[in-house]
C-alpha positions in Angstrom: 31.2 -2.0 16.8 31.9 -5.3 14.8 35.5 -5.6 15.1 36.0 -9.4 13.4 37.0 -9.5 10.1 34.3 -10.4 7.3 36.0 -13.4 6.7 35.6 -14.4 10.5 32.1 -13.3 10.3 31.0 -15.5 7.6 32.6 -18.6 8.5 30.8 -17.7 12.5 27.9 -17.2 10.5 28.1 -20.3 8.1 29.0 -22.3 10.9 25.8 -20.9 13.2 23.6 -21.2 10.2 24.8 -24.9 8.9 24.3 -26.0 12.5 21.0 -25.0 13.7 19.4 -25.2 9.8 21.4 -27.9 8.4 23.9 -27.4 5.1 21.1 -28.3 2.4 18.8 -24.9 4.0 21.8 -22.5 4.8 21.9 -20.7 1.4 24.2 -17.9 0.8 22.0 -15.2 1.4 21.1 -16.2 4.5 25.3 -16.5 6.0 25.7 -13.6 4.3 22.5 -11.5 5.7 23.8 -13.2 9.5 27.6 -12.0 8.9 26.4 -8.4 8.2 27.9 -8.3 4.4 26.4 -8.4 1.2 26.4 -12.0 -1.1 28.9 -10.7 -3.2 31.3 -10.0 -0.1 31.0 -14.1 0.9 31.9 -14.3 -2.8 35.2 -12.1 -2.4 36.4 -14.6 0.0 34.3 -18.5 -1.2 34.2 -19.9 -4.2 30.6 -21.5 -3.5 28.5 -23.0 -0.9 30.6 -26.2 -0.7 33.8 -24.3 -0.6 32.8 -22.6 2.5 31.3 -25.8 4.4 34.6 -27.3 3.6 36.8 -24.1 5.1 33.8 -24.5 8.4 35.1 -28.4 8.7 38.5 -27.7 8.6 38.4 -24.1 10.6 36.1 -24.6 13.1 35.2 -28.0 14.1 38.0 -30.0 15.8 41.1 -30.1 13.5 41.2 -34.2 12.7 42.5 -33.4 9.2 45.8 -31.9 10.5 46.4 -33.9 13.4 46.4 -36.8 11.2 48.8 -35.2 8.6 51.0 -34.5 11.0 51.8 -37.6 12.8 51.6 -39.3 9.1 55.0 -37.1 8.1 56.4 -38.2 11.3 55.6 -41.9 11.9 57.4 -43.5 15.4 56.4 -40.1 17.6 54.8 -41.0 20.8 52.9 -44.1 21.4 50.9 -45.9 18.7 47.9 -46.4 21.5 48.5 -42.6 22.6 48.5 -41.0 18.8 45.4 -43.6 18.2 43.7 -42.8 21.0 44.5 -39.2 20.1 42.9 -39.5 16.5 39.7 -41.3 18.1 39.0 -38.5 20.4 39.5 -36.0 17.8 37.1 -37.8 15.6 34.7 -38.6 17.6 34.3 -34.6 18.1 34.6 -34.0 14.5 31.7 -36.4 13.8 29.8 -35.0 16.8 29.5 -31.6 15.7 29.5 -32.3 12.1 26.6 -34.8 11.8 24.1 -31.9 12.5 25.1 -30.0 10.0 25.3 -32.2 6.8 22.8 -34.7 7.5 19.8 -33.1 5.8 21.8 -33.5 2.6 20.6 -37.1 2.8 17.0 -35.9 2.5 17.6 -34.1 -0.7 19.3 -36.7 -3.2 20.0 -34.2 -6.7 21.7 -31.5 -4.0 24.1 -34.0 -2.3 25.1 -35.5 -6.0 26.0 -31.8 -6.5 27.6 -31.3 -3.1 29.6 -34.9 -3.3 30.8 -33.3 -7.1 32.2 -30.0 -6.2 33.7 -31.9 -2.8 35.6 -33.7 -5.2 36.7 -31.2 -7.5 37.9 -29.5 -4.5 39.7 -32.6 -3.3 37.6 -33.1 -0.4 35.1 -35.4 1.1 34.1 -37.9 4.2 36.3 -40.4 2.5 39.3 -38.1 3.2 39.9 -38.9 6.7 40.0 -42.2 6.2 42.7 -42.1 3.4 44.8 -39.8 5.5 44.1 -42.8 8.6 45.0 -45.0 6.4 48.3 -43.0 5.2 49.4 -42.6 9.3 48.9 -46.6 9.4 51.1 -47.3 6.1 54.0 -45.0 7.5 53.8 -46.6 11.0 53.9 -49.9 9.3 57.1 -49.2 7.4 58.2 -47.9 10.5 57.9 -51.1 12.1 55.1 -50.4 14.8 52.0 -51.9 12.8 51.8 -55.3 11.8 53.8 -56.1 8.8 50.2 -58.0 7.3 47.7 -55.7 9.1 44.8 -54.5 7.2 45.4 -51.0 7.6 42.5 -49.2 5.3 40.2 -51.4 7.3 41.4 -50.4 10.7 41.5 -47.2 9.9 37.5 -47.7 8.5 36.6 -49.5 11.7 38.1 -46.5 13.8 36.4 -44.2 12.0 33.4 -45.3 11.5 33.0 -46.6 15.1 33.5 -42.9 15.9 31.1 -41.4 13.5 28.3 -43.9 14.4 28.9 -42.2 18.1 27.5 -39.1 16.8 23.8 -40.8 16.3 24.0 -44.0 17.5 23.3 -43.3 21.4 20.5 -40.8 20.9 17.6 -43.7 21.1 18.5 -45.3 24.4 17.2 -44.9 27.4 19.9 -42.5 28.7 20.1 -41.2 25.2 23.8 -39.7 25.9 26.5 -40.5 23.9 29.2 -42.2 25.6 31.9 -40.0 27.3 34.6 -39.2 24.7 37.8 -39.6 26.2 37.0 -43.3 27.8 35.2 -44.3 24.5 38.6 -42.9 22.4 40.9 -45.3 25.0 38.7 -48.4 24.2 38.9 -48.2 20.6 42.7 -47.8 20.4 43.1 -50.2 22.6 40.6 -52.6 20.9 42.6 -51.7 17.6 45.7 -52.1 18.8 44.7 -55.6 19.6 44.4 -56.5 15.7 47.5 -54.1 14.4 49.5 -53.3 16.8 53.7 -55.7 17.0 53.0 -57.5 20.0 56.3 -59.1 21.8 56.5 -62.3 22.2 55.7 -64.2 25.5 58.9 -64.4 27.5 58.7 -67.7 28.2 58.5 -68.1 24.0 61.7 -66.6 24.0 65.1 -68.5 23.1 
């Protein structure tokens, strides 16, 4: 006997669906046919399509949204190359299993116009995660630990994208395997750091 409930099923089911079929062919009907409820249930708890591929980003794929708000409130905790490496490893997930799903909005321009429109309304969007990046740079910069002149909406931008371009980038090599997440997070926050990051001076610099 189904025990989860309906809400549980329809995001499982949204998420399933979304993944294997893509976000522009998952209609409503079909989650809600998969989660064992009617369409007006998945209304009960979603305002539309949109509103539940944003509630599948942020409730079950890796929680980069979070993790980034998070250390943004409390800049100085840890190590800048630890929460960065941290960030990249979580992204790089994020992107991995969220590629799949909303790239066949890129075949259908009038649908992703629509999508990108009630993303906005709902203050959401792949922009997001760069702003809130860009935020936990900011609050580390006024903290001291980022370089007082450091670009920090294009490092976070670089980071990002360097992460999202791991989710499709690797598939046409000869190996065609992505490269292993934790070492590729550790090189790009340590790259990064290199550009950002308060280096001491040399001590033979010093006075």
């Amino acid at each position: 006997m189904e025990t989860r409930p309906a809400r549980v099923r329809i995001l499982d089911a949204a998420h399933e669906l979304m993944r294997t079929v893509g976000l522009a062919r998952a209609t409503t009907k079909e989650i809600a046919r998969a989660a064992g409820c009617s369409e007006a249930a998945l209304y009960k708890y979603f305002d539309s399509k949109e509103d539940l591929f944003v509630r599948v980003l942020s409730e079950r794929l890796p929680r980069l949204t979070p993790l980034l708000g998070s250390l943004a409130a409390e800049p100085g905790q840890g190590t800048l190359e630890e929460n960065l490496t941290e960030i990249a490893r979580q992204a790089a997930l994020f992107y991995e299993q969220s590629f799949p799903i909303a790239a066949s909005l890129y075949a259908e321009t009038q649908l992703k116009r629509r999508h990108d429109e009630v993303l906005r309304t709902l203050g959401s969007g792949p922009h997001k995660p760069i702003e809130d990046l860009d935020g936990y740079l900011r609050a580390e910069q006024a903290a001291g630990r980022v370089r007082a002149g450091a670009d920090t909406l294009a490092a976070a931008s670089l980071l990002l994208g360097a992460c999202a371009q791991r989710a499709f980038a690797y598939d046409a090599t000869e190996s065609g395997e992505r490269p292993p997440v934790d070492a590729f997070a550790a090189r790009l926050a340590r790259t990064l750091l290199g550009g950002i990051s308060v280096a001491e001076e040399p001590a033979d610099a010093r006075p």
